[in-house]
C-alpha positions as CSV (number, residue, x, y, z in Angstrom):
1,X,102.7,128.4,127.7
2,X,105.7,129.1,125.6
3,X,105.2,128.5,121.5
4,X,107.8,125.4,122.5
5,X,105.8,124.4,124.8
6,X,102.8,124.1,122.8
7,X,104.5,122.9,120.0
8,X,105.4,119.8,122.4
9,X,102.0,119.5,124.0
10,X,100.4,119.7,120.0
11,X,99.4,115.9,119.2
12,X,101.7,114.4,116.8
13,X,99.2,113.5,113.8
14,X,101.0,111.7,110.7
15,X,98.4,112.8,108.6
16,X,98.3,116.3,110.3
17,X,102.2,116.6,109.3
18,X,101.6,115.4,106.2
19,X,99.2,118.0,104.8
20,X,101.3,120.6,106.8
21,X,104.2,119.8,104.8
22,X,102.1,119.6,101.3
23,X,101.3,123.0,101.8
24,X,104.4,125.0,102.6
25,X,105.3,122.8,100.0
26,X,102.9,123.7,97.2
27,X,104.1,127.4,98.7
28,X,107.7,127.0,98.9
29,X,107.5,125.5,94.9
30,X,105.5,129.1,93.6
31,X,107.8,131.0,95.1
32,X,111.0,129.2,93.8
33,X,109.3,128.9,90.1
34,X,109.0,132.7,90.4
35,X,112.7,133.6,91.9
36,X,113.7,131.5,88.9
37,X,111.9,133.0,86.3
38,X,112.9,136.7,87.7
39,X,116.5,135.5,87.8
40,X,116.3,134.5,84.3
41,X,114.6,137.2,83.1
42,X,117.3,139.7,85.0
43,X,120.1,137.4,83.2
44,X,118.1,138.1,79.7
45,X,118.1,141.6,80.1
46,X,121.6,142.4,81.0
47,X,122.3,140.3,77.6
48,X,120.2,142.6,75.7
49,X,117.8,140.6,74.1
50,X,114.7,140.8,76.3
51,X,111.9,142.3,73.9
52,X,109.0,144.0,74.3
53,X,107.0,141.1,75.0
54,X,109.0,139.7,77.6
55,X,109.1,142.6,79.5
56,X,105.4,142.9,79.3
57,X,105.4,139.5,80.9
58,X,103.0,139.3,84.0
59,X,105.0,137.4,85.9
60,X,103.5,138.6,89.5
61,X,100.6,137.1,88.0
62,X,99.5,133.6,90.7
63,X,99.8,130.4,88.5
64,X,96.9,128.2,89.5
65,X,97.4,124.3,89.7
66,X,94.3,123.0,89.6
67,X,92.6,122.2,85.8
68,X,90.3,120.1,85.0
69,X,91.8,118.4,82.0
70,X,94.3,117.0,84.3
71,X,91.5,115.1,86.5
72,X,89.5,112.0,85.6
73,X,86.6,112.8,87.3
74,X,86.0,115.7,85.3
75,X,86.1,114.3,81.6
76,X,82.6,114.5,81.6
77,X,82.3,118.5,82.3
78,X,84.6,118.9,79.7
79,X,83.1,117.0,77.3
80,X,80.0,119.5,77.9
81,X,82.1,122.4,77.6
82,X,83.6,121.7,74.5
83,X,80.0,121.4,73.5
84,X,79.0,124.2,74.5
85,X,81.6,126.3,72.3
86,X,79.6,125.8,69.2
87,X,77.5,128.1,70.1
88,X,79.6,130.8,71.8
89,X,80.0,134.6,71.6
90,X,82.0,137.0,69.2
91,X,83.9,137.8,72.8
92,X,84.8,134.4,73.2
93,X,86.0,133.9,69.5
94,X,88.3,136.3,69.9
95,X,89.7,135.1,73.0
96,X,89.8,131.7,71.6
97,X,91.7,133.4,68.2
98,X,94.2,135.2,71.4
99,X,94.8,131.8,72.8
100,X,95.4,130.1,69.8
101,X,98.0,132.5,68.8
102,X,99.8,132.3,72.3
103,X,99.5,128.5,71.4
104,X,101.9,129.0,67.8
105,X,104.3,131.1,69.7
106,X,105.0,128.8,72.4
107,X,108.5,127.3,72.2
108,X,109.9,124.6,69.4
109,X,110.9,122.4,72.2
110,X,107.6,122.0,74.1
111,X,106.5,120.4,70.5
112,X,109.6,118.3,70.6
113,X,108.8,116.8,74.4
114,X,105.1,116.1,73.6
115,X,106.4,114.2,70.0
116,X,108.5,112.4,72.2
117,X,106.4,111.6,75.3
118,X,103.3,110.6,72.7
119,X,105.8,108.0,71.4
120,X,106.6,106.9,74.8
121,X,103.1,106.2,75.0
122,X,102.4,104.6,72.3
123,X,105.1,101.9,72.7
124,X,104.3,101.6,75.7
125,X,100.8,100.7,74.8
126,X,102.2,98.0,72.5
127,X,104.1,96.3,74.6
128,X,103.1,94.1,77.1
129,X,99.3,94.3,75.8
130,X,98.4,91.0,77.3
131,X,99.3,91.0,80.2
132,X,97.5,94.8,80.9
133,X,94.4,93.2,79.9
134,X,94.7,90.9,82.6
135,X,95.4,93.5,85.2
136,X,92.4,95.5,83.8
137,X,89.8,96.3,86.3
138,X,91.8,94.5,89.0
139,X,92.5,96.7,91.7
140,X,93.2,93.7,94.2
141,X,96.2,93.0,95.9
142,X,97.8,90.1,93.9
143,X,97.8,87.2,96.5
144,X,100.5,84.3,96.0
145,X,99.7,80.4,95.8
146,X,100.7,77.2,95.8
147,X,99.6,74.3,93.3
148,X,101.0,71.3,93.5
149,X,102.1,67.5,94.6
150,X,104.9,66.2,96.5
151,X,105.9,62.9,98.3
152,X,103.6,63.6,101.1
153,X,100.5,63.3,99.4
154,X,101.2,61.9,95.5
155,X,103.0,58.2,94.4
156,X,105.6,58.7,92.3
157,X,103.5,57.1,89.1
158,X,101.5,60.4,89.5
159,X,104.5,62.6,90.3
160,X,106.3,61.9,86.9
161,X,103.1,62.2,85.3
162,X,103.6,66.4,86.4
163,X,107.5,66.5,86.4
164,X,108.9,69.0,84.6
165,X,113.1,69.3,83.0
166,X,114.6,72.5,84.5
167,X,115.3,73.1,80.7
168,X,111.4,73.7,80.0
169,X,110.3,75.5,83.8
170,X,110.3,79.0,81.7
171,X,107.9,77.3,79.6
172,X,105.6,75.9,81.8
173,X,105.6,78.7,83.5
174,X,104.7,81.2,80.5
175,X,102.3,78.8,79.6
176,X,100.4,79.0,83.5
177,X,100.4,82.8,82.1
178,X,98.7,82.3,79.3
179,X,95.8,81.6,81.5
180,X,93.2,84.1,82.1
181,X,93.7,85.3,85.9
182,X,97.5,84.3,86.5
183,X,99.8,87.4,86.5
184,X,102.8,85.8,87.9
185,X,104.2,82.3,87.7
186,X,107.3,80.1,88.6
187,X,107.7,76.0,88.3
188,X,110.0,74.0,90.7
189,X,110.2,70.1,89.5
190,X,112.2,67.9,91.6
191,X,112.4,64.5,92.4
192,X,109.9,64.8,95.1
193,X,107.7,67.5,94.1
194,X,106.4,69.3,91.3
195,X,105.0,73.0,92.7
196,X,103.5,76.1,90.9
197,X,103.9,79.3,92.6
198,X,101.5,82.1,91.0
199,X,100.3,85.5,91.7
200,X,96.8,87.0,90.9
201,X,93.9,88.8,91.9
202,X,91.4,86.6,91.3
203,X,92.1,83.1,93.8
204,X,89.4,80.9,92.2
205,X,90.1,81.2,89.0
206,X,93.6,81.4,89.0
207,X,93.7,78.0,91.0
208,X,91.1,77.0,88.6
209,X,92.9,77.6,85.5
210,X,96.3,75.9,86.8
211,X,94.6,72.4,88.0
212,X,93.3,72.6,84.5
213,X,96.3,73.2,82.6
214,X,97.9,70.5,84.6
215,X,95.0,67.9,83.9
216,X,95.7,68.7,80.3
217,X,99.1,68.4,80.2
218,X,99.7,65.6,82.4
219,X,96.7,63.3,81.0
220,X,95.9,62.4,84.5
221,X,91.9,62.1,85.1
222,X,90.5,65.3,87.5
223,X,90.0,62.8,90.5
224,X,93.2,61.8,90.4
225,X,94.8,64.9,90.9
226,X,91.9,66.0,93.4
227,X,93.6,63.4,95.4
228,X,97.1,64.3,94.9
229,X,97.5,68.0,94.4
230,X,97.5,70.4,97.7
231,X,96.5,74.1,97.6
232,X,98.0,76.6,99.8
233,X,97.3,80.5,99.6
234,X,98.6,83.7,101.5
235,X,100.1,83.1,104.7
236,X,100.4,79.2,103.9
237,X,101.9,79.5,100.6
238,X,104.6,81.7,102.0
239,X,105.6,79.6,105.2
240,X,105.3,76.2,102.9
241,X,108.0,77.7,100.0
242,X,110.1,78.8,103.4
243,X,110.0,75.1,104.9
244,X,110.9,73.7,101.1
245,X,113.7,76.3,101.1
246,X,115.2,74.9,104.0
247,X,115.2,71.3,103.9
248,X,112.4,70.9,106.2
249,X,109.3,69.6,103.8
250,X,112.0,67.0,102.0
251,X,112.1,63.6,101.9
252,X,115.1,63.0,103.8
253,X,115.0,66.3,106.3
254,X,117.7,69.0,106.1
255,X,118.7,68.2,102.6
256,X,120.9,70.5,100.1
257,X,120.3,69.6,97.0
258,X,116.6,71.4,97.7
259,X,117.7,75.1,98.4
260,X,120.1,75.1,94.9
261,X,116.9,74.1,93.2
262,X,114.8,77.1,94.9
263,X,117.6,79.2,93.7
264,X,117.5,77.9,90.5
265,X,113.7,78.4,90.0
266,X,114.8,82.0,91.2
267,X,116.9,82.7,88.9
268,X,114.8,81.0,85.4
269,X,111.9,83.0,86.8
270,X,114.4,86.7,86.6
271,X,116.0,85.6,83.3
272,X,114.5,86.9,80.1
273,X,111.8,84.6,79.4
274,X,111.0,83.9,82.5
275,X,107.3,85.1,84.3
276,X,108.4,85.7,87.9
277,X,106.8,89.1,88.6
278,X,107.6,91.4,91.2
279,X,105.8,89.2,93.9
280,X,106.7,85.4,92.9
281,X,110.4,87.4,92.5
282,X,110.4,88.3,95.6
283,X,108.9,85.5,97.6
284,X,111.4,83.1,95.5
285,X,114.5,85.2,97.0
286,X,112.9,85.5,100.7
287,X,113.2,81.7,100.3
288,X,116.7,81.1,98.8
289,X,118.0,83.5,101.7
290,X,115.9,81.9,104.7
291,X,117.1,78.4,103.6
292,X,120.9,79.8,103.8
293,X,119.8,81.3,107.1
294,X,118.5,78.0,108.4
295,X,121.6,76.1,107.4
296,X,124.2,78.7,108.8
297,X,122.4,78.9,111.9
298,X,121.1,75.6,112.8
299,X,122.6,72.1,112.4
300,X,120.1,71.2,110.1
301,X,122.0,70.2,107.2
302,X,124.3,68.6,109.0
303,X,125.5,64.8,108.2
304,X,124.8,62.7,105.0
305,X,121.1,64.0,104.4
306,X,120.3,64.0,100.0
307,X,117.8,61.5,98.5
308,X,121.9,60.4,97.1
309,X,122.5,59.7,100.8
310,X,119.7,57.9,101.8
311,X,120.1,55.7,98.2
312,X,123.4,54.8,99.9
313,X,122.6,54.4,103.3
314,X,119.6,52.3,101.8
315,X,121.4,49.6,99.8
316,X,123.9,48.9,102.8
317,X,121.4,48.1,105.0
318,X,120.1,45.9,102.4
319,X,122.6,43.8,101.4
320,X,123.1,41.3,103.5
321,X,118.8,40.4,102.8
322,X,119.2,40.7,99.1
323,X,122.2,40.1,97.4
324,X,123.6,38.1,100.5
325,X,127.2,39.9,100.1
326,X,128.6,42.6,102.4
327,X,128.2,45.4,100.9
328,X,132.3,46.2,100.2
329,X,132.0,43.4,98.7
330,X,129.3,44.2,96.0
331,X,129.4,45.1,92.7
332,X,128.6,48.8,92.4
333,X,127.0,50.2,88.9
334,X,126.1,54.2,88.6
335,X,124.0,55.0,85.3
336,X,124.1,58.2,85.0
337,X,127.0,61.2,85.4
338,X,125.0,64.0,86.6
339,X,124.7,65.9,89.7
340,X,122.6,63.0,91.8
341,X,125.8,60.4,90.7
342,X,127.8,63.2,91.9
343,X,126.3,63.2,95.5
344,X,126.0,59.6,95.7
345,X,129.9,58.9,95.0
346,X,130.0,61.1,97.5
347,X,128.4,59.0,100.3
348,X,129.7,55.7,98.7
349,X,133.0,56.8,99.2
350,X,132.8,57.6,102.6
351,X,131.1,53.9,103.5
352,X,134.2,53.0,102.0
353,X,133.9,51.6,98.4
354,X,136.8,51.7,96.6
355,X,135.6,50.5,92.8
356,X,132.5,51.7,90.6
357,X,131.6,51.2,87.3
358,X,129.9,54.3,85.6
359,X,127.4,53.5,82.8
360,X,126.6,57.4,80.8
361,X,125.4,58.7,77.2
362,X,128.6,60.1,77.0
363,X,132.1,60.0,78.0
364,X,133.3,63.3,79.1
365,X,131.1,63.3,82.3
366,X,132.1,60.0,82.9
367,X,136.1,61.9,83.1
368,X,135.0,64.3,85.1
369,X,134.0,62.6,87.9
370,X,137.0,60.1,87.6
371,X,139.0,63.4,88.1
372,X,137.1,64.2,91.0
373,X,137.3,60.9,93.5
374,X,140.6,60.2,92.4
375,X,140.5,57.5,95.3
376,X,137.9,55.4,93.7
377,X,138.6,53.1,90.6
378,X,136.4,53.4,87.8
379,X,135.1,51.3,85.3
380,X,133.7,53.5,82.3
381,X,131.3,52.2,79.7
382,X,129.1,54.0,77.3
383,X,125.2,53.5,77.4
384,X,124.8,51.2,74.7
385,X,126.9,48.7,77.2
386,X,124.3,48.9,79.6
387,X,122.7,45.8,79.2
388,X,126.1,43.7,79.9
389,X,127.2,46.0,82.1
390,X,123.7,45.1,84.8
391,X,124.3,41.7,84.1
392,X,127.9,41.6,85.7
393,X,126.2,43.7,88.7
394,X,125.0,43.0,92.2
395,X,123.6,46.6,92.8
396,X,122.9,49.1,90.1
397,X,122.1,53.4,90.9
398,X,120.5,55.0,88.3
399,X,120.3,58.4,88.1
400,X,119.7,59.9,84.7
401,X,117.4,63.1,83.1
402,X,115.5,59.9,81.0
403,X,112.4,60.6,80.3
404,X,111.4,57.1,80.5
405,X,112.4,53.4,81.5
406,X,115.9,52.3,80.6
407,X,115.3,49.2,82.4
408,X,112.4,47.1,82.2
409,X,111.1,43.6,83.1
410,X,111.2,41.9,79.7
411,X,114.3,43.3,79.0
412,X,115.7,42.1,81.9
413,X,114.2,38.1,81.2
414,X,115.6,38.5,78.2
415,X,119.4,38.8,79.3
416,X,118.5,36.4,82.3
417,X,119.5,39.1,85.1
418,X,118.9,37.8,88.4
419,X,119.5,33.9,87.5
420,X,123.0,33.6,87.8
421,X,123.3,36.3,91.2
422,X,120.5,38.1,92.6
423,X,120.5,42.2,91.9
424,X,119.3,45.4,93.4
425,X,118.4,48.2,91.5
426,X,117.8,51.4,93.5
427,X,116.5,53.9,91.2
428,X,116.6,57.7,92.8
429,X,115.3,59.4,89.0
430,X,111.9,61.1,88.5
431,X,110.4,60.1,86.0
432,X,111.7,56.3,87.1
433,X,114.7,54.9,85.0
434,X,113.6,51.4,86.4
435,X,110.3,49.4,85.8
436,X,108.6,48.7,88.7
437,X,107.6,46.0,87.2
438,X,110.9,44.6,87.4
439,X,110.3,42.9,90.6
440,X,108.1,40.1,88.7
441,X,111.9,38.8,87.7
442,X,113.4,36.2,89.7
443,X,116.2,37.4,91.7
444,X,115.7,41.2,90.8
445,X,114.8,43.9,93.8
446,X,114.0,47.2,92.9
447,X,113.5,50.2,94.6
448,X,112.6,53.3,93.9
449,X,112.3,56.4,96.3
450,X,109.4,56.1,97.8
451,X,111.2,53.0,98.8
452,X,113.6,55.3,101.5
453,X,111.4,55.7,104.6
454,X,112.9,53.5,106.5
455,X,116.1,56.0,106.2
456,X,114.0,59.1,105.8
457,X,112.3,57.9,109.0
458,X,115.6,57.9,110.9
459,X,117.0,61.1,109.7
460,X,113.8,63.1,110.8
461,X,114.0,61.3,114.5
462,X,117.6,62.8,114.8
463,X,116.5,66.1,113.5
464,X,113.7,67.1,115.3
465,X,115.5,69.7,117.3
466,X,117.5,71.6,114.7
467,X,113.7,71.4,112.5
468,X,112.1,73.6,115.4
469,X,115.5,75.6,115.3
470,X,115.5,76.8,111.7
471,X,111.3,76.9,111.8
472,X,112.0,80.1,114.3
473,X,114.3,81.3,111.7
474,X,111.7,80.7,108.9
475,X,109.2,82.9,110.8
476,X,111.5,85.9,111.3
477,X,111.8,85.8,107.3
478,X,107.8,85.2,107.1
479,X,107.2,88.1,108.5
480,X,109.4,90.5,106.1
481,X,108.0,88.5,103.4
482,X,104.0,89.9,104.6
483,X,105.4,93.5,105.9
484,X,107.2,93.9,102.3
485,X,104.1,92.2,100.6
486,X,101.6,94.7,102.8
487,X,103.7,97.8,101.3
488,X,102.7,97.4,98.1
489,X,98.9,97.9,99.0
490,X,100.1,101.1,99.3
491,X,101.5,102.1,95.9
492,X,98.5,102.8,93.7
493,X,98.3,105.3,96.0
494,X,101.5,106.6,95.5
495,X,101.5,106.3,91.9
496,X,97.8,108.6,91.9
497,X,99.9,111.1,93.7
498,X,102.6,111.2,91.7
499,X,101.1,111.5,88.4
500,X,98.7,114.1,90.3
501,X,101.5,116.4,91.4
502,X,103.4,115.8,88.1
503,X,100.5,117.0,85.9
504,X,100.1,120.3,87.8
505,X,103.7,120.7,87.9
506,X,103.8,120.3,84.3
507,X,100.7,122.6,83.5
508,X,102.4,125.5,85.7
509,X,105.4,125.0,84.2
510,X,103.5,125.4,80.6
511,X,101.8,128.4,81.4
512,X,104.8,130.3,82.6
513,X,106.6,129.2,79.1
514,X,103.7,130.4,77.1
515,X,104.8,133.8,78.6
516,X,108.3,133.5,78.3
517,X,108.8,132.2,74.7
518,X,112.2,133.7,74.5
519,X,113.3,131.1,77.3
520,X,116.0,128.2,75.4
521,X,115.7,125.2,75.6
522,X,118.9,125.0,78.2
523,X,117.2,127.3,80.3
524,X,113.5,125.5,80.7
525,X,116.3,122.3,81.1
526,X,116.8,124.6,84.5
527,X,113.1,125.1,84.9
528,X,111.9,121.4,84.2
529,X,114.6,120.2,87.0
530,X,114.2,122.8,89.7
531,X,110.0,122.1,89.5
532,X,110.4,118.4,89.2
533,X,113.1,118.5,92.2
534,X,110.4,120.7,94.5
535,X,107.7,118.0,94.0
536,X,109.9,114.8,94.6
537,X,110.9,117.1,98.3
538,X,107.1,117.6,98.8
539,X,105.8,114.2,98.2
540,X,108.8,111.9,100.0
541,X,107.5,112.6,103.3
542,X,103.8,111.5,102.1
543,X,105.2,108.3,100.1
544,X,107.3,107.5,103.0
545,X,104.7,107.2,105.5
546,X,103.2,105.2,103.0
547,X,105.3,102.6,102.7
548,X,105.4,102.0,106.6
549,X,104.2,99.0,107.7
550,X,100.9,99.0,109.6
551,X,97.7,96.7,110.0
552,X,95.2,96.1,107.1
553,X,92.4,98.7,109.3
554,X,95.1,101.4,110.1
555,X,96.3,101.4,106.4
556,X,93.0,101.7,105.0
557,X,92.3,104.5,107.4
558,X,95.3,106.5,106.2
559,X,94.5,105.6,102.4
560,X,90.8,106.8,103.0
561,X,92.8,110.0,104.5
562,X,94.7,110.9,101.8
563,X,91.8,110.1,99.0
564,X,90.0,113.2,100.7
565,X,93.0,114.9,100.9
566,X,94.2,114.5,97.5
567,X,91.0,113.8,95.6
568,X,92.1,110.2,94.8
569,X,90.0,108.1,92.8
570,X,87.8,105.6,95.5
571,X,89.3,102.6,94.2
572,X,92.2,102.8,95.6
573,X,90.6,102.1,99.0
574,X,88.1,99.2,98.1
């Protein structure tokens, strides 16, 4: 058989290749170290200022790589060592006195690198302190999940117990960090839902930790929030942020509004001062792009469909059973100027309503969206008109960042609303702006949105084929999400080997400079880059393989590989 021949025939072992290439590599790295001392050397000469010293040098001399300060495992035999040299011989004093004055000669800017990389150290040490202690002695895998409540399975009294401003996400977040076991954290607070995404190694706990911190903050007693909050981890976590993403776990199906917020909670997670880590980062971003991909692929999002929409689409049908006027005919108030009036001019404009009165804190917004549906007439008021303005009403919108109830049942006897002309009051905020209480009045309907189903109900009907459309989509995106998420199992691994190689680069590298003191510092520049350049060849095909994607068993099996190979420590495998 020819030596191609065989060469074909030879099985094609990853781990086989991998450890042939290390070693031509380990190889091809002495020999280049050498050639570029030599060259230096010959360049030093034919300057005239090699000395006797240098050209004593042993240079031929092998450099071994392996030492056992640059181990863990072998701490403890050096400990004994050092021991040991208490007691040692005259013969070993002397080459101890030899070494030590090999040790003053050696070149100013070694000093000057180890000053500088013990000051890396150090700040490094100091920052980020916390958190390290939570990774300590974690060697797990951190595993995403899901805490939270939506309109599936919480009322909405509960709901704005929990909700959260998008002003203050970053700080509900940091403060799920401040738990124990939770590495990673991001907040999403909507309308419908209020979700916490976190990442640790530790499940029970973490989830532990966050249903307590939300018991405290929200005041709500623990069976309450046993009742209302769901829990998803792994696999479920993923494929429910993916469904959120894309309109699919909303009120009213296929919905926009939804994905902006995603993005949003992507972005305050990234910003400075936010606690997104490199997982919750990247399963925020898988999201924001598989909702695009759902809505530029399927006809999802097509048609009226915002919690704005269904408001409108509500009150019309409405009408005629509670105010007993068509609804062209009614009296339209908006209280509020932000982006939910925004969406529901929108969708009143294209029923065809032609006049609004906007009720707002302040007047500027109010302009704005005058400017915008230049084919609407507006009446503008300031909030402290409110009360005057509802009274002139038949249906009132409100839509405001309120914290609490800007209308409420006494208030409402008070002024005698609902006497003269009955009124509906269709309230899309969470926390409400309207009292639900404020159907005790005579003549006053109010609604809030859990109210919607009937319109939700419809819109989900007509959807059902673009949902299983944009699901197939969402699973494409699932699984880059888990082959991306697998890789990382991987990069302890990696890391080991890095700093493995690295160290005996750098000790070869130190013992050839202890014999070369007349080197400058522009010429170990050339020494540092050409070693560090032959170790990042070696390892890429190693890393590489890696990083592939396999099964949990097959990537264990290779990680056990290299271990023995490479003398890793054993945790990187359990």
């Amino acid at each position: 058989m020819s030596r191609d021949a065989a060469a074909m025939a030879a099985p094609r072992c990853p781990i086989k290749r991998i450890s042939q290439t290390l070693s031509l590599g380990v190889f091809y790295m002495h020999i280049l170290l050498l050639l570029s001392f030599l060259g230096i050397a010959t360049a030093r000469r034919a300057e005239g200022v090699a000395n006797g010293a240098w050209s004593k040098c042993p240079i031929s001399r092998r450099l071994t790589a392996f030492q056992p300060s640059n181990v863990p495992g072998l701490r403890q035999q050096q400990s004994s060592t050092a021991t040991f040299t208490h007691n040692r011989s005259p013969a070993l004093s002397l080459r101890s006195e030899a070494s030590a004055r090999r040790r003053r000669a050696r070149p100013t800017w070694m000093s000057a690198v180890e000053d500088q990389q013990t000051t890396v150290a150090a700040a490094a040490a100091d920052a980020g302190s916390k958190k390290a202690k939570r990774k300590e002695n974690s060697t797990a895998p951190l595993q995403v999940h899901v805490i939270g409540l939506s309109h599936h399975n919480a009322a909405l009294e509960v709901r704005e117990k929990l909700a959260v401003p998008e002003a203050n996400w970053n700080m509900e977040s940091e403060a799920l960090c401040e738990q124990d076991s939770i590495v990673e954290a991001a907040v999403l607070s909507t309308c419908n839902r209020f979700e916490t995404y976190i990442a640790a190694h530790d499940a029970h706990a973490a989830i532990r930790e966050t249903i307590a911190h939300l018991q405290q903050r929200s005041g709500l007693s623990q069976a309450t929030l046993r009742r209302s909050l769901f829990i998803l981890s792994g696999e479920d976590a993923v494929w429910h942020l993916l469904r959120v993403s894309a309109g699919l776990d909303s009120l009213v199906v296929g919905e926009g509004q939804i994905l902006s917020q995603v993005r949003q909670c992507y972005l305050h997670g990234t910003e400075e001062g936010g606690s997104a880590g490199k997982v919750v980062a990247r399963l925020l971003n898988t999201a924001v792009s598989a909702g695009k991909r759902a809505r530029a692929e399927t006809s999802i999002s097509k048609g009226a469909v915002s919690i704005s929409s269904a408001a409108a689409e509500f009150s019309k049908h409405r009408c005629e059973f509670d105010i007993q006027k068509p609804f062209l005919e009614a009296r339209l108030t908006i209280v509020g100027a932000g982006t939910m009036s925004r969406l529901l001019l929108i969708h009143l404009q294209s029923l065809g309503i032609k006049e609004v009165t906007l009720v707002n804190r302040s007047m500027p917004k109010c302009l704005e969206l005058q400017a915008e549906f230049d084919a609407i007439k507006f009446n503008l008021h300031l909030a402290d008109e409110l009360d005057a303005v509802v009274a002139k009403s038949d249906i009132v919108y409100t839509g405001t960042s309120a914290t609490g109830c800007i209308v409420t049942r006494d208030r409402l006897r008070e002024l005698g609303v609902g006497a003269a002309h009955p009124v509906m009051f269709v309230d899309i905020s969470v926390p409400r702006n309207v009292e639900s209480e404020c159907n005790e009045v005579d003549g006053v309907h109010a609604y809030d949105v859990d109210d919607l189903k009937m319109v939700v109900a419809r819109n989900t009907a007509m959807r059902r084929k673009e949902m299983l459309e944009a699901e197939a989509i969402l699973v494409e995106e699932q699984i880059k999400f888990q082959g991306w998420q697998q890789s990382l199992t991987a990069i302890p691994a990696i890391s080991k080997m890095q700093e493995k190689f690295e160290a005996m680069r750098a000790e070869e590298v130190r013992k050839a400079a202890n014999k070369l003191a007349s080197l400058s510092p522009k010429e170990m520049e050339v020494v540092e880059k050409l070693s560090k350049g032959i170790v990042n060849k070696m390892l890429h095909g190693p890393m590489s393989a890696l990083r592939q994607p396999e099964g949990p068993e097959e990537k264990k099996r290779t990680l056990a590989t290299l271990k023995t190979m490479f003398r890793l420590e054993k945790d990187l495998i359990d």
